[in-house]
C-alpha positions in Angstrom: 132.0 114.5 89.5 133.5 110.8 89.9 130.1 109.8 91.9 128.1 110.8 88.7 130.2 109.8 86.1 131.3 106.4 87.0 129.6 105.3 90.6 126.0 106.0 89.5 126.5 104.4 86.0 127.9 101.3 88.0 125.1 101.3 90.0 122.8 101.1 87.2 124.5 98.1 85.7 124.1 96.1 88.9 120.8 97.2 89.8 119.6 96.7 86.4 121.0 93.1 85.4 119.6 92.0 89.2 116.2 93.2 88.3 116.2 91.8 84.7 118.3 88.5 84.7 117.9 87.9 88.7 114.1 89.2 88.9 113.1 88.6 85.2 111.6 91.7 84.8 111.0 93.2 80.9 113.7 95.8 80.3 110.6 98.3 79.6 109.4 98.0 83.3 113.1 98.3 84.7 113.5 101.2 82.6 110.2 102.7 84.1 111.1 101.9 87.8 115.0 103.8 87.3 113.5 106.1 85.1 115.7 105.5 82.3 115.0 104.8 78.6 114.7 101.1 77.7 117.4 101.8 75.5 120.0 103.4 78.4 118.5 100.2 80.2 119.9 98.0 77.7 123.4 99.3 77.4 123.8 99.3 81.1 123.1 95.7 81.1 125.2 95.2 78.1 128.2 96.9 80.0 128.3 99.6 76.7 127.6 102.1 79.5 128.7 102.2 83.3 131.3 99.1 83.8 133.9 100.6 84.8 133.5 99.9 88.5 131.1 96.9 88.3 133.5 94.7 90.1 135.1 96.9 92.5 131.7 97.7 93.7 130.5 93.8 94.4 133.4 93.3 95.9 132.4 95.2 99.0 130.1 93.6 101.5 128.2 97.1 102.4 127.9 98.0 99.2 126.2 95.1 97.9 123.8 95.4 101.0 123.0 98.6 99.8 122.1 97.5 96.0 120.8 94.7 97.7 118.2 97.4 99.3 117.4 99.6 96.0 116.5 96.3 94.1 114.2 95.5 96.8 112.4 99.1 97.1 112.5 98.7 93.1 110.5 95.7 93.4 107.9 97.0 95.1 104.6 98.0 92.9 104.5 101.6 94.5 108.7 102.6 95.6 109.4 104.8 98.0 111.4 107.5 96.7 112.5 108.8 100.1 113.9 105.4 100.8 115.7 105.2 97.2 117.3 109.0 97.9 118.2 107.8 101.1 120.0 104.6 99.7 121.6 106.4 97.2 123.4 108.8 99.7 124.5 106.0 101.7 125.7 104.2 99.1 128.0 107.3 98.4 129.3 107.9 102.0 130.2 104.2 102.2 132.2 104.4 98.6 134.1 107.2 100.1 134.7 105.2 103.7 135.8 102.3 101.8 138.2 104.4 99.8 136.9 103.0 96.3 137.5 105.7 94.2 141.0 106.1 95.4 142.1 104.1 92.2 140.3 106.6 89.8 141.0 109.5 91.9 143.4 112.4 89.7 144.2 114.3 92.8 145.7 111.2 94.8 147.5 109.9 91.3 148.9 113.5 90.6 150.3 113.6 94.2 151.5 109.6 94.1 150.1 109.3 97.9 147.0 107.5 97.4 147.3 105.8 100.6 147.7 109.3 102.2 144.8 111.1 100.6 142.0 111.9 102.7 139.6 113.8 100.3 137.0 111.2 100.1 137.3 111.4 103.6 136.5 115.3 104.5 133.5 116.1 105.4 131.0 117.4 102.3 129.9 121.0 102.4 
């Protein structure tokens, strides 16, 4: 639930601004590669939506690789949606590696052991 409610949104707001202020693309056409609304579009790049984890999400080296890659494969006039699923999952696993949802996490901060929980860490099912 904490992937889809704050990870993806943060993802949007990077990807987005990059493609817009970085790339100079219309918000219509960004909107049309993510498959947003131009209006979603524009409150992602405003921060209204998604920015919570903007920062702590640049801040790693392997994740900005990553968004480095979707921007690219949105970029492209015909995107390969394998590649972008693909992405997208790796994006995830590495969030979990690099322990960046720890901070957000309710099960660590109801057992005060952040630094001893490993459920980003367990395998998914």
């Amino acid at each position: 639930m904490v992937i889809t409610s704050q990870v993806l949104p943060a993802v949007r707001v990077i990807v987005a601004r990059d493609l817009i202020k970085i790339h100079e693309l219309k918000p219509v056409l960004v909107a049309s590669k993510m498959g947003l609304t131009p209006a979603a579009v524009t409150q992602y790049v405003s921060g209204v939506r998604g920015r919570k984890l903007v920062y702590v999400l640049q801040k790693s080296k392997r994740v900005k690789q990553l968004l480095d890659r979707l921007v690219s494969e949105l970029l492209k006039t015909k995107s390969d949606q394998c590649a972008i699923i693909a992405t997208v999952c790796e994006l995830c696993r590495v969030v979990r590696e690099e322990r960046i949802l720890c901070r957000l996490c309710y099960i660590s901060a109801r057992i005060g052991e952040a630094d001893r929980c490993d459920i980003c860490l367990r395998p998914s099912r």
